[in-house]
C-alpha positions in Angstrom: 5.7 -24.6 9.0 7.5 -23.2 12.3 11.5 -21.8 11.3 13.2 -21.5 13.8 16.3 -18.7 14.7 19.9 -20.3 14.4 22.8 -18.8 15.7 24.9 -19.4 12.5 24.2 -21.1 9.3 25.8 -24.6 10.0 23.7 -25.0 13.1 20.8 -24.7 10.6 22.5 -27.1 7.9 22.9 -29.7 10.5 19.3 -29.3 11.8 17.9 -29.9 8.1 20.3 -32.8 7.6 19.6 -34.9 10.6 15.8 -34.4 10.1 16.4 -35.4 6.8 18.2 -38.5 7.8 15.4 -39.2 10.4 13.1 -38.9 7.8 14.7 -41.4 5.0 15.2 -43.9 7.5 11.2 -43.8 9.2 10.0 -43.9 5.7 12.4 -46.9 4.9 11.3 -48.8 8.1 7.7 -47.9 7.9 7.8 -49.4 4.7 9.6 -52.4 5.1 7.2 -53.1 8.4 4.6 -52.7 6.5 5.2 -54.2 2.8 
């Protein structure tokens, strides 16, 4: 696991949240390709 250096804590909030999202929505498509 690679952390990176943010300039300021919401830059690093926002990073996590948008992977998140990424991540919920390739795991919902992925499986609804795939079902």
């Amino acid at each position: 696991m690679i952390l990176c250096e943010f300039s300021d804590k919401e830059t690093f909030l926002y990073s996590l949240r948008l992977k998140a999202v990424f991540n919920t929505v390739n795991c919902f498509w992925t499986n609804y390709i795939w079902r």
